[in-house]
DSSP file (Angstrom, degrees, kcal/mol; ACC not computed):
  #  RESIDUE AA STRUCTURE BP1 BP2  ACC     N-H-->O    O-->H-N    N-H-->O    O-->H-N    TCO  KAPPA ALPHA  PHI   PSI    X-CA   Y-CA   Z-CA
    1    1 A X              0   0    0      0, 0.0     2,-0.2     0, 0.0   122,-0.0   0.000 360.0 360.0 360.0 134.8  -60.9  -46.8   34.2
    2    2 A X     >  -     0   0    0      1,-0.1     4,-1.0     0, 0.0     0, 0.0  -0.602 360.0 -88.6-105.7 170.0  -64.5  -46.7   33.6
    3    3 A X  T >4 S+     0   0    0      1,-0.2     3,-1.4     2,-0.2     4,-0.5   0.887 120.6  56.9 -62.2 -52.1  -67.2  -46.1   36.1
    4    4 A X  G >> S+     0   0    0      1,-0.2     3,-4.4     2,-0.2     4,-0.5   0.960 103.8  59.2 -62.3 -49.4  -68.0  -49.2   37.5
    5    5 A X  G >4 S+     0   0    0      1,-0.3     3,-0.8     2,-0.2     5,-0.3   0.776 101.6  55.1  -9.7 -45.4  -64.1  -49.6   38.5
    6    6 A X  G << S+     0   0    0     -3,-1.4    -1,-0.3    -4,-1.0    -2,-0.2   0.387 104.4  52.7 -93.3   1.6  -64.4  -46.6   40.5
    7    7 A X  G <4 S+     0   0    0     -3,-4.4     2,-0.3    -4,-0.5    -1,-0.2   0.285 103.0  72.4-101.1  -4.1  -67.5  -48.2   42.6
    8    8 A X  S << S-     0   0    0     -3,-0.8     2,-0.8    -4,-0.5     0, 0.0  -0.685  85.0-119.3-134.0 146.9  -65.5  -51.3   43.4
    9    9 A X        -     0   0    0     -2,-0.3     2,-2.2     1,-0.0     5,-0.1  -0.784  31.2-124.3-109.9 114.6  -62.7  -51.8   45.7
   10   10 A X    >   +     0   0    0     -2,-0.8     3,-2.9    -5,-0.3     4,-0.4  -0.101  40.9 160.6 -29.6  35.9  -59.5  -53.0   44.0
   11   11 A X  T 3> S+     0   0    0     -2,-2.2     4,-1.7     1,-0.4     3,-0.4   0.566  70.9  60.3 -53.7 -23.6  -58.3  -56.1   45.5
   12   12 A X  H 3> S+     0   0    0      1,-0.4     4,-0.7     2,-0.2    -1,-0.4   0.767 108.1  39.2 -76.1 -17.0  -56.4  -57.1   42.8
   13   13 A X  H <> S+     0   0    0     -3,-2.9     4,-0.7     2,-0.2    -1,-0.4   0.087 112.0  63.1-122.6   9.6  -54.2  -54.4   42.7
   14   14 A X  H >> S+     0   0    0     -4,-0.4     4,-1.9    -3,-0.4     3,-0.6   0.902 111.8  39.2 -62.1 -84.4  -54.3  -54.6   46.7
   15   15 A X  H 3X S+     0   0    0     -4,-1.7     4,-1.5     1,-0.4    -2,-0.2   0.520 113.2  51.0 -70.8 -47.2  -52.7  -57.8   46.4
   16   16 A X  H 3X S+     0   0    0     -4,-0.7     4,-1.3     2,-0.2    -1,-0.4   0.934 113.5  47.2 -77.5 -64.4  -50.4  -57.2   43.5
   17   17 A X  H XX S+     0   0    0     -4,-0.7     3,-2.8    -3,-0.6     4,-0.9   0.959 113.2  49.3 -60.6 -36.2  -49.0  -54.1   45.3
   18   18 A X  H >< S+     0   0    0     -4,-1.9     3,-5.4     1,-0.3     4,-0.3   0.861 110.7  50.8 -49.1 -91.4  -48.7  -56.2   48.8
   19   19 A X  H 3< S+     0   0    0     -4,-1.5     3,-0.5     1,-0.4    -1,-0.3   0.373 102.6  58.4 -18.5 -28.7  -46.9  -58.9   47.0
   20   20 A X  H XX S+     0   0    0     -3,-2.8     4,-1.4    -4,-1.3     3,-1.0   0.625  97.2  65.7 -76.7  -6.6  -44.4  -56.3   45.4
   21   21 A X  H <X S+     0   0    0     -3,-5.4     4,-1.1    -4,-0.9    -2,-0.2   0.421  92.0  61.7 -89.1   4.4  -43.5  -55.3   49.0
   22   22 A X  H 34 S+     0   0    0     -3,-0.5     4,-0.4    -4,-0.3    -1,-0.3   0.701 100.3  50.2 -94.9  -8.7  -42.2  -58.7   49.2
   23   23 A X  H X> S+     0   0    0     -3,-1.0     3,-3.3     2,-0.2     4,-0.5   0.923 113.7  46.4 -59.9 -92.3  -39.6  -57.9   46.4
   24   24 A X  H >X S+     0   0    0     -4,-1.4     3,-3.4     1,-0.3     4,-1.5   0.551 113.1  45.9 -41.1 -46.9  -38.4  -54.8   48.2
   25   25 A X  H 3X S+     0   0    0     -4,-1.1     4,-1.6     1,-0.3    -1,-0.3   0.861 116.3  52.8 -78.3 -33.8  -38.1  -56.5   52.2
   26   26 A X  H <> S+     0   0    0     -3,-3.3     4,-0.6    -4,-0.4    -1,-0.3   0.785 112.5  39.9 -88.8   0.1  -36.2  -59.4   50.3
   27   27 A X  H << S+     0   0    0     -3,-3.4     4,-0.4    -4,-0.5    -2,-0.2   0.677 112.8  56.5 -95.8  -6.5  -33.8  -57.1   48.6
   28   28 A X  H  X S+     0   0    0     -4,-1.5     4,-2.4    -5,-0.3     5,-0.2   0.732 109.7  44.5 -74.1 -34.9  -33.5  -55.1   51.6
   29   29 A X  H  X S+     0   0    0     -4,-1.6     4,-8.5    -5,-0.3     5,-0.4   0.966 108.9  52.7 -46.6 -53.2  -32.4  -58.2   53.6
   30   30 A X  H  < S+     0   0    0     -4,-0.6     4,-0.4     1,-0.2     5,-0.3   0.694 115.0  45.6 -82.8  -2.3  -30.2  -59.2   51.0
   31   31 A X  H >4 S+     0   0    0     -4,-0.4     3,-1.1     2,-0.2    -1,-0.2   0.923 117.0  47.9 -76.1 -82.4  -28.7  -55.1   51.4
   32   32 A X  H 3< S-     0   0    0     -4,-2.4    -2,-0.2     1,-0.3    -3,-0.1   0.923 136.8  -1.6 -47.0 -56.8  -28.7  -55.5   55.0
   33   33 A X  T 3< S-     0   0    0     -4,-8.5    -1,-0.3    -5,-0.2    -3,-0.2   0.355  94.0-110.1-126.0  43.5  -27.1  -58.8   55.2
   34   34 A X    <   -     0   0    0     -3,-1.1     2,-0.4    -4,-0.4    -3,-0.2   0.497  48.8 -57.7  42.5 154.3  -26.2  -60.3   52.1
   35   35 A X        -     0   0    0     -5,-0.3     2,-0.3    36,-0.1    -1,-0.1  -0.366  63.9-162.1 -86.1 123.5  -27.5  -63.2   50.4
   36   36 A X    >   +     0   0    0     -2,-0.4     3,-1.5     2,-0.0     2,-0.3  -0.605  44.6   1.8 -84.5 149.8  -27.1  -66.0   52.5
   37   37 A X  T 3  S-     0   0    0      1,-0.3    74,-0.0    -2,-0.3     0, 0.0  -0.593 119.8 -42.6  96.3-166.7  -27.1  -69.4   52.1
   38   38 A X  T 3  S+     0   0    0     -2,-0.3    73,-0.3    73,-0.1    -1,-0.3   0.056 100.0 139.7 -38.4 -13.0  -27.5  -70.8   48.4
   39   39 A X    <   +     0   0    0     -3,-1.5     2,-0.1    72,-0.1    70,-0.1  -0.259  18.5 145.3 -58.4 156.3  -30.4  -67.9   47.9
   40   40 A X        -     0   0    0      2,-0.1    70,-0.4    68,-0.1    71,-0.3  -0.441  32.0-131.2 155.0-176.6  -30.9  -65.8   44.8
   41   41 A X  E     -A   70   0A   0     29,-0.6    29,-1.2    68,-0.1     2,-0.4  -0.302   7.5-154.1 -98.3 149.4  -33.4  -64.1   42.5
   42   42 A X  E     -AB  69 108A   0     66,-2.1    66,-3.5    27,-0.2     2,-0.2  -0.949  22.4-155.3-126.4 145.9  -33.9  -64.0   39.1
   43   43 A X  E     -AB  68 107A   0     25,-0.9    25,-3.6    -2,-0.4     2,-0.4  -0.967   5.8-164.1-134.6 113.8  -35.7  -60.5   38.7
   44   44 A X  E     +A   67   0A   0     62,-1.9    61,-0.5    23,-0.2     2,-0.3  -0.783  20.2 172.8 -99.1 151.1  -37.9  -60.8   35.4
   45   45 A X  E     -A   66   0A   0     21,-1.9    21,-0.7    -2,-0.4     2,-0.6  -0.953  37.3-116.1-161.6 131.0  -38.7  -56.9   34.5
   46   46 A X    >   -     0   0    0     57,-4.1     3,-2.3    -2,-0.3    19,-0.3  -0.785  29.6-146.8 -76.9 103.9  -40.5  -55.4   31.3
   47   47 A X  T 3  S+     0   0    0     -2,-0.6     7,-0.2     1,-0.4    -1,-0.1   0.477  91.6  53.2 -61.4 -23.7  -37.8  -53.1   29.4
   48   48 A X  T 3  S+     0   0    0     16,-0.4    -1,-0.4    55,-0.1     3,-0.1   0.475  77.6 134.1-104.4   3.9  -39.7  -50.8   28.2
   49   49 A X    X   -     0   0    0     -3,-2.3     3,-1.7    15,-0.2    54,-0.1  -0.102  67.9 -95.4 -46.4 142.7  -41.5  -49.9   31.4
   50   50 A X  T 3  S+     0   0    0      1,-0.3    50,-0.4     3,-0.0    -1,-0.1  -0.407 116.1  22.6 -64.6 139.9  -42.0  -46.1   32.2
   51   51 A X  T 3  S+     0   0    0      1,-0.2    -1,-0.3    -3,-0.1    -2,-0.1   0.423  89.6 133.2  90.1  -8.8  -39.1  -45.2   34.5
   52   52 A X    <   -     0   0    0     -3,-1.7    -1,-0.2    47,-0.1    47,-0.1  -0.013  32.8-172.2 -35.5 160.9  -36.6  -48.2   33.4
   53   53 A X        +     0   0    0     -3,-0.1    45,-2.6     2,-0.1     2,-0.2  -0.344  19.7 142.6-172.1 101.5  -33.9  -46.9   33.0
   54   54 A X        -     0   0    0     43,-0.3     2,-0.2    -7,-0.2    43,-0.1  -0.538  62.1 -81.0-103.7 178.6  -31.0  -49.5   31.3
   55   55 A X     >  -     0   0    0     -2,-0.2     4,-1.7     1,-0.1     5,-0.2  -0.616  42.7-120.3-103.9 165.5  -28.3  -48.9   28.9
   56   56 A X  H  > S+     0   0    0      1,-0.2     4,-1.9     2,-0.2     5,-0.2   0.768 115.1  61.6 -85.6 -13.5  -29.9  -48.9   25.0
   57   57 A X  H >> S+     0   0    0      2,-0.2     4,-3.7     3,-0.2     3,-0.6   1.000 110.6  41.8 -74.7 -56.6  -27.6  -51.8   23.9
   58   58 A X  H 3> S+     0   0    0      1,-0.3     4,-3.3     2,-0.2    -2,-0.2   0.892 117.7  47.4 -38.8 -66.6  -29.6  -54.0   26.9
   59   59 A X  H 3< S+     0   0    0     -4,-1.7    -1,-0.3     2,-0.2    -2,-0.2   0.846 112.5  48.7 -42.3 -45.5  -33.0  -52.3   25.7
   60   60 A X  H X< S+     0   0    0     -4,-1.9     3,-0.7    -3,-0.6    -2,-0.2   0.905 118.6  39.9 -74.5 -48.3  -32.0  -53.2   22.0
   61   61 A X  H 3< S+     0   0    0     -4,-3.7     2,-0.6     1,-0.3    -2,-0.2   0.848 119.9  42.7 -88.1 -17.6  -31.1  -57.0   23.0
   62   62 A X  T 3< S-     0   0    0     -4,-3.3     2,-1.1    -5,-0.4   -15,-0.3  -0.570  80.7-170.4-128.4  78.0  -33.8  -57.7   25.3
   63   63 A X  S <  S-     0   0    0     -3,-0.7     3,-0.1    -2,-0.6    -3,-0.1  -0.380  71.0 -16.0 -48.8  85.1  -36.8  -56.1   23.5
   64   64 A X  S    S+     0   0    0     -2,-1.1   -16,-0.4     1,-0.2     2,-0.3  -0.150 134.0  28.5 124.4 -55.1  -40.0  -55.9   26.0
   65   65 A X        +     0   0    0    -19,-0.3    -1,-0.2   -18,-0.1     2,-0.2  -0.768  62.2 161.9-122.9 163.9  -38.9  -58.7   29.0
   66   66 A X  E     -A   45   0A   0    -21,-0.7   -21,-1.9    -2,-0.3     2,-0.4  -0.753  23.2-144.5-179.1 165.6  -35.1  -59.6   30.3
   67   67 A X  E     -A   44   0A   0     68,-0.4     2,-0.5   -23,-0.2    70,-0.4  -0.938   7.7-158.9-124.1 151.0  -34.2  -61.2   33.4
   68   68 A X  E     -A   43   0A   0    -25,-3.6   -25,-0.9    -2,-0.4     2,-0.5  -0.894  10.2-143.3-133.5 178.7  -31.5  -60.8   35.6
   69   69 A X  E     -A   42   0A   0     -2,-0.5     2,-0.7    68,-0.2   -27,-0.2  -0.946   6.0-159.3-131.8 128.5  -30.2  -63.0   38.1
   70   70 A X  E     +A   41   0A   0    -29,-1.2   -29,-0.6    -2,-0.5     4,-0.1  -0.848  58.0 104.8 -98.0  93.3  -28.6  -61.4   41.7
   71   71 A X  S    S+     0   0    0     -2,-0.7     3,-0.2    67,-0.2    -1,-0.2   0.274  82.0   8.6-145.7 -65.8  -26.4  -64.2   42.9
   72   72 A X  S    S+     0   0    0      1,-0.2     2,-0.8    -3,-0.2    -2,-0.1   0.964 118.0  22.5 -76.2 -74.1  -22.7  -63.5   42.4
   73   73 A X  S    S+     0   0    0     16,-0.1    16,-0.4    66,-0.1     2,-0.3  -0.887  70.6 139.7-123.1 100.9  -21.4  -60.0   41.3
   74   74 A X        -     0   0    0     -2,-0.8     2,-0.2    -3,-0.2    14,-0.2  -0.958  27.8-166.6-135.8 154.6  -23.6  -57.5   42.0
   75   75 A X  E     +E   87   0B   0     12,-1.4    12,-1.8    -2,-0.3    -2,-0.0  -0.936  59.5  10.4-136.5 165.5  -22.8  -54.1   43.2
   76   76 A X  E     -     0   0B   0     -2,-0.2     2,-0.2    10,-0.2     9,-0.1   0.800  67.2-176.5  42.6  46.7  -24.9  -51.1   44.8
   77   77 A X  E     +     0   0B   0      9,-0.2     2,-0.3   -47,-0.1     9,-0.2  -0.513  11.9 160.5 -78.0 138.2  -28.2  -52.9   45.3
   78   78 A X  E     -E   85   0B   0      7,-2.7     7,-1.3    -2,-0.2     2,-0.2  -0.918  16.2-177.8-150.7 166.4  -30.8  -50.4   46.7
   79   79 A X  E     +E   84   0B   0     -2,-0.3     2,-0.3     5,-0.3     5,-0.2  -0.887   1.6 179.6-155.4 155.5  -34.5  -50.6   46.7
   80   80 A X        -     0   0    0      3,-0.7   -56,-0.1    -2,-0.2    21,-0.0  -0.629  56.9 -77.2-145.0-159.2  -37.2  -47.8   48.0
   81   81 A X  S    S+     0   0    0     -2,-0.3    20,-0.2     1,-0.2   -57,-0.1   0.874 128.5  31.6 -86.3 -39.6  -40.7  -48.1   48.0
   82   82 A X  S    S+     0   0    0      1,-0.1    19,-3.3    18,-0.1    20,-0.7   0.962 121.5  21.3 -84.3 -47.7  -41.1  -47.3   44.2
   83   83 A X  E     - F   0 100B   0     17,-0.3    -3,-0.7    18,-0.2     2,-0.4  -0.725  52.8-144.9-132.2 174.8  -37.9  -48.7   42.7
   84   84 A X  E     -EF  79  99B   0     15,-2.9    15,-1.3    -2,-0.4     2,-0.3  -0.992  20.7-175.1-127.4 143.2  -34.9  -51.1   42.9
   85   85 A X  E     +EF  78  98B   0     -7,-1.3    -7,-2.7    -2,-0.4    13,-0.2  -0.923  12.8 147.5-108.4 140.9  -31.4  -50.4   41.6
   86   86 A X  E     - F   0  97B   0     11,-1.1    11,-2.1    -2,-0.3     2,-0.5  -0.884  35.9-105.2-164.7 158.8  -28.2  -52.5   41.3
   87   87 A X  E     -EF  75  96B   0    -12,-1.8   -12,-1.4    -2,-0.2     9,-0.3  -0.782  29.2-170.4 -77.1 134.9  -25.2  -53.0   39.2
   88   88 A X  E     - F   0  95B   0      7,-1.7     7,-1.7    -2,-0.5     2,-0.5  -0.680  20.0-127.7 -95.0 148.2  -24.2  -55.4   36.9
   89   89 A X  E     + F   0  94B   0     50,-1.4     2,-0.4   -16,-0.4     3,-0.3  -0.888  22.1 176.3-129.0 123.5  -21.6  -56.8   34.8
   90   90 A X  E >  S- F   0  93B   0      3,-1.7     3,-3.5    -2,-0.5    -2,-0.0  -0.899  79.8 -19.5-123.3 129.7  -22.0  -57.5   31.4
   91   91 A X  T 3  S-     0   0    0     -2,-0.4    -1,-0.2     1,-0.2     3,-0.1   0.823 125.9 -58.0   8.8  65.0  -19.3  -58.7   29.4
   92   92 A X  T 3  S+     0   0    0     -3,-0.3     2,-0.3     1,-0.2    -1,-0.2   0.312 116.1 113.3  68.8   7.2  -16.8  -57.3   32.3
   93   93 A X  E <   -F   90   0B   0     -3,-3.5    -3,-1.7     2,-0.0     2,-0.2  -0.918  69.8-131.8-101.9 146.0  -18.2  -53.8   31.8
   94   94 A X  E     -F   89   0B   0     -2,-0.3     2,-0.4    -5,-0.2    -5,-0.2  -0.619  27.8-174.3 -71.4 154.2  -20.3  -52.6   34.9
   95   95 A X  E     -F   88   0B   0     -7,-1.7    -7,-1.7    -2,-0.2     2,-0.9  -0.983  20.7-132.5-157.9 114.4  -23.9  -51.1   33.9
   96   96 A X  E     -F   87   0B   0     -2,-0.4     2,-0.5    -9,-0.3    -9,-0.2  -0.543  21.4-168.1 -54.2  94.9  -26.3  -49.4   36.1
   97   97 A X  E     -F   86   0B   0    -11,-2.1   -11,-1.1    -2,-0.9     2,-0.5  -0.772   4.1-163.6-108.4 148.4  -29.7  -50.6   35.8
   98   98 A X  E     +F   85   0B   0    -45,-2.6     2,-0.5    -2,-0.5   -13,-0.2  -0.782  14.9 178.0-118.1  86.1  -32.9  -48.7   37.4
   99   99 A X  E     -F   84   0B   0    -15,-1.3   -15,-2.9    -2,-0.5   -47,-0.1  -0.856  26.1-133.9-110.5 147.2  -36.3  -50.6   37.8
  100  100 A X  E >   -F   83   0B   0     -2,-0.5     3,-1.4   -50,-0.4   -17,-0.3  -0.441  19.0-129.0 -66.3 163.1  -39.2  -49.7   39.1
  101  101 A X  G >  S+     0   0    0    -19,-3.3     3,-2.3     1,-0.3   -18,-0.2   0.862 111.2  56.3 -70.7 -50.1  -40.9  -52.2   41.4
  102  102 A X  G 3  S+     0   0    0    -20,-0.7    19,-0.6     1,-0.2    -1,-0.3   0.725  99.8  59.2 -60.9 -12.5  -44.2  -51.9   39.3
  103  103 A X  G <  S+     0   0    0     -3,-1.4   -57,-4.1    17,-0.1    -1,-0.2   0.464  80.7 106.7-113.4   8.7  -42.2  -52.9   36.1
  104  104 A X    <   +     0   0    0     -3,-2.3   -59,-0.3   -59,-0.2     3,-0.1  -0.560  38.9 174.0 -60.8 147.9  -41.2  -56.6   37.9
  105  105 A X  S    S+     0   0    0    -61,-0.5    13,-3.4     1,-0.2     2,-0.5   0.354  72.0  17.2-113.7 -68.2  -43.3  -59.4   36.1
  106  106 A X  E     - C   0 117A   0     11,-0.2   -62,-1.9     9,-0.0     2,-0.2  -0.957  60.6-174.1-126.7 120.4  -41.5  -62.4   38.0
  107  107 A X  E     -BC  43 116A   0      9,-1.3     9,-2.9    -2,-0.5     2,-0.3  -0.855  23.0-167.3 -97.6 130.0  -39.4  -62.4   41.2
  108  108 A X  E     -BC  42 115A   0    -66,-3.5   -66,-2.1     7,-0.3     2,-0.4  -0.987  34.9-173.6-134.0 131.3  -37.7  -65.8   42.0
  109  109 A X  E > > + C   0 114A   0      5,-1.9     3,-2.6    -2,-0.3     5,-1.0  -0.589  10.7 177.3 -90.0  58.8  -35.9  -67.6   44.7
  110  110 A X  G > 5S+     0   0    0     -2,-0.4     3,-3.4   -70,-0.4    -1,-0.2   0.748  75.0  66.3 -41.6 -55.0  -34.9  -71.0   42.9
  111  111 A X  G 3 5S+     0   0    0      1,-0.4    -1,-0.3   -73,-0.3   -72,-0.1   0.389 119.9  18.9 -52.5 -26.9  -32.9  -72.1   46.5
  112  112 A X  G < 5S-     0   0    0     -3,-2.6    -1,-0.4   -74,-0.1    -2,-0.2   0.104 118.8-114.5-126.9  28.2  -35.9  -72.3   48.4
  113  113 A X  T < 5 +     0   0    0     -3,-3.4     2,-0.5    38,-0.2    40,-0.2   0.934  63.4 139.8  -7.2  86.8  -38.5  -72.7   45.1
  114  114 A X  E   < +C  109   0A   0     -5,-1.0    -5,-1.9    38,-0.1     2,-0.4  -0.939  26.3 163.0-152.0 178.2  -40.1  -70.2   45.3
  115  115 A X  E     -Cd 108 154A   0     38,-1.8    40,-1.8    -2,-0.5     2,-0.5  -0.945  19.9-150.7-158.3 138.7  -41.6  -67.3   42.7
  116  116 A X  E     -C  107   0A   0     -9,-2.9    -9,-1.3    -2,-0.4     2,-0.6  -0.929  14.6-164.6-109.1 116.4  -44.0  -64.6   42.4
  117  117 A X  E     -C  106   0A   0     -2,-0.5     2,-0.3    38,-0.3   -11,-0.2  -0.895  12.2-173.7-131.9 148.2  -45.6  -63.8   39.3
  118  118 A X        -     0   0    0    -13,-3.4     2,-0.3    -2,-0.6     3,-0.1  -0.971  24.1-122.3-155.0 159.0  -47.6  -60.6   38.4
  119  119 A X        -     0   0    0     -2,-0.3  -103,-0.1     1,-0.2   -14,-0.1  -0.659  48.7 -88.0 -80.4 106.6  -49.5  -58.6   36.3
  120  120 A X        -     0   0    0     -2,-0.3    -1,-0.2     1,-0.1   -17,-0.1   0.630  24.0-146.6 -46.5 152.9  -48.7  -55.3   35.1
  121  121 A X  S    S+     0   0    0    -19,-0.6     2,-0.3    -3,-0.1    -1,-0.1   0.438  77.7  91.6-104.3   4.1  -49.8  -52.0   37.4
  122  122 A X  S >  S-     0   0    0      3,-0.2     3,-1.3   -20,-0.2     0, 0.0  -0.709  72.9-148.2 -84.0 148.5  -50.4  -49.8   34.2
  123  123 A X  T 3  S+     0   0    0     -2,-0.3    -1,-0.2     1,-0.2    -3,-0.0   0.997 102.8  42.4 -64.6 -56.8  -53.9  -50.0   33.0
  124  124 A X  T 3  S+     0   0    0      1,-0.1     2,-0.9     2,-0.0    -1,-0.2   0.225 100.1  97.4 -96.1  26.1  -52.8  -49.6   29.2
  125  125 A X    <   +     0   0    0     -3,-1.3     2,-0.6    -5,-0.1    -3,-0.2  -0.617  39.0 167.4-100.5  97.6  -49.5  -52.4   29.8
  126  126 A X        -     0   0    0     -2,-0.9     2,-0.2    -7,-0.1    -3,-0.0  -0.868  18.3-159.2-116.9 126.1  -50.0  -55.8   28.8
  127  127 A X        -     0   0    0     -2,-0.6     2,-0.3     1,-0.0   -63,-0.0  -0.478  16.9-130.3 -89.1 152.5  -46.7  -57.7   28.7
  128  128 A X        -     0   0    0     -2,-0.2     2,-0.3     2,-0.0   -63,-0.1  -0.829  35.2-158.5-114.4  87.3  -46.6  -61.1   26.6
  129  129 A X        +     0   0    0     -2,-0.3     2,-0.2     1,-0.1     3,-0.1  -0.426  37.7 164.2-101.7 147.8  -45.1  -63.3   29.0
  130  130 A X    >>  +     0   0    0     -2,-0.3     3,-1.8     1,-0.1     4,-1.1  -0.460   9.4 178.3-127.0  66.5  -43.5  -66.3   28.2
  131  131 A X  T 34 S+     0   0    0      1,-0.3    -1,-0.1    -2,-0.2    -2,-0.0   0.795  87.7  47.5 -72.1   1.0  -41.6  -66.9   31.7
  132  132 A X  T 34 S+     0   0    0      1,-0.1    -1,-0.3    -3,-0.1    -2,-0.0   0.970 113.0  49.6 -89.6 -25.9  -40.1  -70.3   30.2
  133  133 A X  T <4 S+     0   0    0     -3,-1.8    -2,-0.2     2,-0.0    -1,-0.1   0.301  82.4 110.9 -94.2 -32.9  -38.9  -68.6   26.7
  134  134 A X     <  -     0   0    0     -4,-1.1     2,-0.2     1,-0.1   -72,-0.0  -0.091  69.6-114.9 -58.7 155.9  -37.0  -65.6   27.8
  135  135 A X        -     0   0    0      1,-0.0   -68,-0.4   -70,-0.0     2,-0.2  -0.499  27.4-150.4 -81.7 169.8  -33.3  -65.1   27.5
  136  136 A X        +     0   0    0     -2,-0.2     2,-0.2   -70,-0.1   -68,-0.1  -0.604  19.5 176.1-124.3  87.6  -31.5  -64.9   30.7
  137  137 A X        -     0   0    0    -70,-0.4   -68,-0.2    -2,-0.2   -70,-0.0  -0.659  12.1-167.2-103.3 133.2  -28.4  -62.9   31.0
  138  138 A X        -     0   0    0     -2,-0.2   -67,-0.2     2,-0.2     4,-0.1   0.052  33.6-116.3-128.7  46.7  -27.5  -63.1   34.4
  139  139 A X  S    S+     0   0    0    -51,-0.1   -50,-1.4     2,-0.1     2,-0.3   0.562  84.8 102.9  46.2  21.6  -24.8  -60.4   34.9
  140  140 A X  S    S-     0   0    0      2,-0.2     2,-0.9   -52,-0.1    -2,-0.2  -0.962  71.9-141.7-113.6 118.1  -22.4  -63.0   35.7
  141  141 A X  S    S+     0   0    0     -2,-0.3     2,-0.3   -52,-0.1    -2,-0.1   0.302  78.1  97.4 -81.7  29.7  -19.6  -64.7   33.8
  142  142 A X        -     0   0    0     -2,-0.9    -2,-0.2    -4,-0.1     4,-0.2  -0.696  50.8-171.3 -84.6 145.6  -20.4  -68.2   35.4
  143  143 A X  S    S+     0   0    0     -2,-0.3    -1,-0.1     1,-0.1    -2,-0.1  -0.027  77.4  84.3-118.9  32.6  -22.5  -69.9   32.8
  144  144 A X  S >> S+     0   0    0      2,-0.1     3,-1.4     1,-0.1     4,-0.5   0.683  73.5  79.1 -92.7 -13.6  -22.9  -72.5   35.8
  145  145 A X  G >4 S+     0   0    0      1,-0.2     3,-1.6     2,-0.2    -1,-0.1   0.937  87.6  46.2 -18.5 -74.7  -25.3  -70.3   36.7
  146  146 A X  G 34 S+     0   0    0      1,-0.2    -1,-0.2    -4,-0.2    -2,-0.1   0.555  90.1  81.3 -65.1  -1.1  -27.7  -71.7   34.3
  147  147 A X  G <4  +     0   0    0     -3,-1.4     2,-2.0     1,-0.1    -1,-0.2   0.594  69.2 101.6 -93.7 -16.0  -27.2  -75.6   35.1
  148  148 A X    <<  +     0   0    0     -3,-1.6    -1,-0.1    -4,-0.5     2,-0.1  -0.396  50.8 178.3 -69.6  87.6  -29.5  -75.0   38.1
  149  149 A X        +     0   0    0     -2,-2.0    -1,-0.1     2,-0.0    -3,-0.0   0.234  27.1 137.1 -71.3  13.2  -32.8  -76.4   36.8
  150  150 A X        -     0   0    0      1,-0.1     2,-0.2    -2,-0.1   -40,-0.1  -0.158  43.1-151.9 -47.5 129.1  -34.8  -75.9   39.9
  151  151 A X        -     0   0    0    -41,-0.1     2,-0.3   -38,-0.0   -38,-0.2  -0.356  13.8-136.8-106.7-166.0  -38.1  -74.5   38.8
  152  152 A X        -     0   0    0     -2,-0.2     2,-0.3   -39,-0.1   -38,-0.1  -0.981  21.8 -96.3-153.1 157.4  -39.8  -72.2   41.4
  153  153 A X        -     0   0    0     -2,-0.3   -38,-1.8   -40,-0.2     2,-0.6  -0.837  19.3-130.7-115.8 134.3  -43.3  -72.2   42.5
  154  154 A X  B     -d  115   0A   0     -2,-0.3   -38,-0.2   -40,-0.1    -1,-0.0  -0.577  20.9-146.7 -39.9  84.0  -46.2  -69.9   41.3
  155  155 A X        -     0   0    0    -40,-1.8     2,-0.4    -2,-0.6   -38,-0.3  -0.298  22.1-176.6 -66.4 131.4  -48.1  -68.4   44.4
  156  156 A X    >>  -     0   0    0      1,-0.1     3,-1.2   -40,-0.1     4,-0.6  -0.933  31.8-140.5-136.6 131.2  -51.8  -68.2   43.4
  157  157 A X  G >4 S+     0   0    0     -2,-0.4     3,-1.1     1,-0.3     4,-0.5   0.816  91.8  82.4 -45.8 -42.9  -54.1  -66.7   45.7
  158  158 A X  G >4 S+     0   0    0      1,-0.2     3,-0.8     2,-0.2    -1,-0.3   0.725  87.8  55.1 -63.4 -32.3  -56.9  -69.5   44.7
  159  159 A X  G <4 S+     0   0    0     -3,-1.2    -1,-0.2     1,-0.2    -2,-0.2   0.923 107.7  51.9 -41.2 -48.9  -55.2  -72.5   47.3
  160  160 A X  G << S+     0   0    0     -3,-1.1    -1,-0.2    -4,-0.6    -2,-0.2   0.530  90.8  93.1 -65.4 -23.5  -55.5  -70.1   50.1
  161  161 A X  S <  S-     0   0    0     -3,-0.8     2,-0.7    -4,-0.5    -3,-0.0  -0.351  80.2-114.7 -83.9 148.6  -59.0  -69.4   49.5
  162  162 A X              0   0    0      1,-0.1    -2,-0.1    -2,-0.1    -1,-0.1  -0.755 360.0 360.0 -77.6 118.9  -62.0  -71.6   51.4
  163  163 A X              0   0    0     -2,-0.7    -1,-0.1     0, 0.0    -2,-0.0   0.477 360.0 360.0 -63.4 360.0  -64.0  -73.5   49.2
């Protein structure tokens, strides 16, 4: 961070953190009561993020991004203020994955379209994100999963603003 940074009051990273507290309160719902409804997320996350913590075959196939999608079989979803955990099953084996909240790029709710996407919280990380381009392994063995084409919507601060 260079000096003028340190004169300046961050808004962006105001905004960015606020906006990850809407990942944790929607996996804490989905804790509290289960996903209701048609909802769930595809959870885009950078793999190589400090404090990941996946198994290396996962890291190996999904160099940099992967997504996963919380709809079906999930187990031992938790979230705190810093990170989100849950299990998964990948070709029938279960696998323990640990992300931090900071190391989310795009959280989505196809059911009701919507999606939040954001910009890394390390100073030196810059993901190359391609949120149409990525694989999707969604820790389920439905591949109907993926026949929902429902796109989800991009909040940007700049509608909200007054002209």
């Amino acid at each position: 961070m260079n000096e003028d940074d340190e004169e300046i009051l961050r808004y962006d990273r105001m905004v960015e953190n606020a906006l990850r507290g809407v990942v944790r309160e929607a996996v804490e719902e989905v804790m509290a009561e289960g996903l209701l409804g048609d909802h769930h997320f595809y959870i885009t996350f950078m793999t190589d993020y400090p404090g990941v913590n996946i198994p290396d075959y996962l890291k190996d196939r999904y160099p940099g991004e992967m997504t996963i999608v919380l709809q079906f079989q999930f187990y031992d979803l938790d979230v705190d203020d810093e990170k989100m955990q849950v299990t998964l099953s990948f070709n029938n084996v279960p696998e323990k994955l640990v992300i931090p909240l900071a190391a989310i790029t795009i959280f989505a709710d196809p059911s009701v379209n919507f999606a939040l996407q954001f910009q890394p919280m390390g100073d030196d990380v810059e993901p190359d994100l391609d949120p149409d381009g990525h694989d999707d392994p969604t820790g389920s063995d439905d591949d109907n999963d993926k026949a929902d084409n429902k796109s989800g919507e991009v909040v940007s601060l700049d509608k909200f603003r007054k002209k």
